[in-house]
C-alpha positions in Angstrom: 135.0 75.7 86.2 134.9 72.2 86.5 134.8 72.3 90.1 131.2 73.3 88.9 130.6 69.6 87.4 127.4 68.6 89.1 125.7 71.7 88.0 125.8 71.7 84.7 122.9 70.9 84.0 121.5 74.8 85.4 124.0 76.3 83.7 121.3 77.5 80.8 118.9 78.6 83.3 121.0 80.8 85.4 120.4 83.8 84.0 116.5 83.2 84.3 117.3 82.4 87.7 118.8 85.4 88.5 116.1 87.0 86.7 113.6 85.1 88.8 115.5 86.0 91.7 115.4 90.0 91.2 111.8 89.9 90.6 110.8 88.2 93.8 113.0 90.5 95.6 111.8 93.3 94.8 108.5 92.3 94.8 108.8 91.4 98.6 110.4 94.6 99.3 107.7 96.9 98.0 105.0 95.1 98.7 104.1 96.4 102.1 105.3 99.6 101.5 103.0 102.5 102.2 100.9 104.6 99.6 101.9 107.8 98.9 98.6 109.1 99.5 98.7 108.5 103.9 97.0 110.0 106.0 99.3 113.1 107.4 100.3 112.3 111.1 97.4 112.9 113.8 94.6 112.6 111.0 91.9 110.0 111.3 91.4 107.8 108.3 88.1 109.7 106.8 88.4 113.1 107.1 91.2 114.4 105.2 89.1 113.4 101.7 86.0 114.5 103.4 87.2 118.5 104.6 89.1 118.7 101.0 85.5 117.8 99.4 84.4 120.6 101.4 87.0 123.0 100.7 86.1 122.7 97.0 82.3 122.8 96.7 82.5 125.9 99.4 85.3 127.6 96.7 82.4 126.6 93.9 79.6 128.0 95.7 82.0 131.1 96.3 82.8 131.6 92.7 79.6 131.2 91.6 79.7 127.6 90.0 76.7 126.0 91.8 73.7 127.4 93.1 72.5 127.5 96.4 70.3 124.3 96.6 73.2 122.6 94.5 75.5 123.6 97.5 73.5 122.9 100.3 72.5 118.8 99.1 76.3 118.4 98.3 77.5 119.7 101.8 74.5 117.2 102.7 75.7 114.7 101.1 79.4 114.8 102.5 78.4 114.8 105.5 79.3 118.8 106.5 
């Protein structure tokens, strides 16, 4: 240990440090990594929400949920 002489004076912090440390790594490490949510392969950004939306105001209309009007200034509005 007393090879160690010059750095005494970090002895205190090294724990903090190597707290510090961790943090930052894995901070860097997850920081570009993708959302769960992606886009499936061959999809363009856009229209995965946009058919879904559709699939579920054409299963409300089907069930009865929504009127006719209702359905047709939604589908409007989504662009369908």
């Amino acid at each position: 240990m007393f090879h160690f002489w010059p750095f005494w004076f970090f002895w205190p912090f090294h724990g903090l440090l190597t707290l510090v440390l961790v943090v930052v790594l894995l901070v860097v490490l997850f920081r570009h990594r993708p959302a769960p949510y992606a886009y499936p392969a061959g999809a363009p950004p856009g229209s995965g929400g946009r058919s879904e939306a559709l699939a579920i105001l054409e299963s409300r209309y089907a069930r009865g949920e929504i009127q006719r009007d209702e359905y047709l200034q939604k589908k409007a509005d989504l662009g369908g």
